[in-house]
C-alpha positions in Angstrom: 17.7 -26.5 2.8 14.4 -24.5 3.5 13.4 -21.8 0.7 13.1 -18.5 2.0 9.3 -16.9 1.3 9.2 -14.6 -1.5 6.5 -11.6 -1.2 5.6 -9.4 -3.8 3.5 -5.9 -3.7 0.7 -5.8 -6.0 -2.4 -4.2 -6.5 -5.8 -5.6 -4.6 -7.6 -5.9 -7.8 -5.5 -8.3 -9.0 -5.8 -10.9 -6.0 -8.9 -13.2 -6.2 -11.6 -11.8 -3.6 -10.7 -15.0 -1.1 -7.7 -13.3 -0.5 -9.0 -9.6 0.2 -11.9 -11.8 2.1 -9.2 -12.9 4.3 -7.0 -10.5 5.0 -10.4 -8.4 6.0 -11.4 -11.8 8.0 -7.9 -11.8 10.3 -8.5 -7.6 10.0 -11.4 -7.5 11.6 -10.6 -10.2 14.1 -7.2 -8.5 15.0 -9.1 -5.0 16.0 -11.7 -6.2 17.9 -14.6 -5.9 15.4 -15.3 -9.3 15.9 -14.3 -11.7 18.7 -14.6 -15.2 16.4 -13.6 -16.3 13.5 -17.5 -17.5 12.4 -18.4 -14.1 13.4 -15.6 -12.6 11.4 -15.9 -15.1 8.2 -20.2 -14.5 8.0 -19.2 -10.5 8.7 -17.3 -10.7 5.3 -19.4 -13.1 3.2 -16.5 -15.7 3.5 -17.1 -19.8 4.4 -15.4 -20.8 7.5 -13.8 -23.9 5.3 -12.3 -21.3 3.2 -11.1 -19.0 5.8 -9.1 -22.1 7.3 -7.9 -23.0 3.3 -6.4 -19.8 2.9 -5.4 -18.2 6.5 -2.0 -19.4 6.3 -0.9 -19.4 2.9 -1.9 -15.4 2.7 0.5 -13.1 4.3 -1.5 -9.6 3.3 -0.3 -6.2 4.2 -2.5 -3.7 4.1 -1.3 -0.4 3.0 -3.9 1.9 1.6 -4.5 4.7 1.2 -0.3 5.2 0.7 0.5 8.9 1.7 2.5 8.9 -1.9 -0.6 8.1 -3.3 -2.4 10.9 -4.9 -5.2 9.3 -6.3 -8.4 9.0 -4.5 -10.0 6.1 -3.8 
């Protein structure tokens, strides 16, 4: 029987900067910034190898700033 995922919310300072690297990688690919992934990964300061480590073990949602958050960033 297959394991259904498990996600958690937590906050971006706790996630090791690969992962912010990547969700910002697949960000800026998804809205046009860039047009390839080598553009994308050198855009962000990320190794291609890494990129293609992580990219499908990281399921990111970005969702800052929240409207019920008050604080400022």
């Amino acid at each position: 029987m297959e394991q259904q995922p498990k996600y958690y919310i937590v906050d971006s300072s706790l996630l090791p900067e690969v992962f912010l690297k990547v969700a910002q990688v697949n960000r800026n690919l998804q809205s046009g910034i860039c047009r390839t992934i080598g553009e994308a990964t050198q855009q962000v300061g990320l190794s291609r190898s890494a990129y293609y480590k992580y990219k499908d073990g990281i399921c990111l949602l970005y969702t800052s700033p929240s409207p019920r958050d008050k604080r400022q960033s």
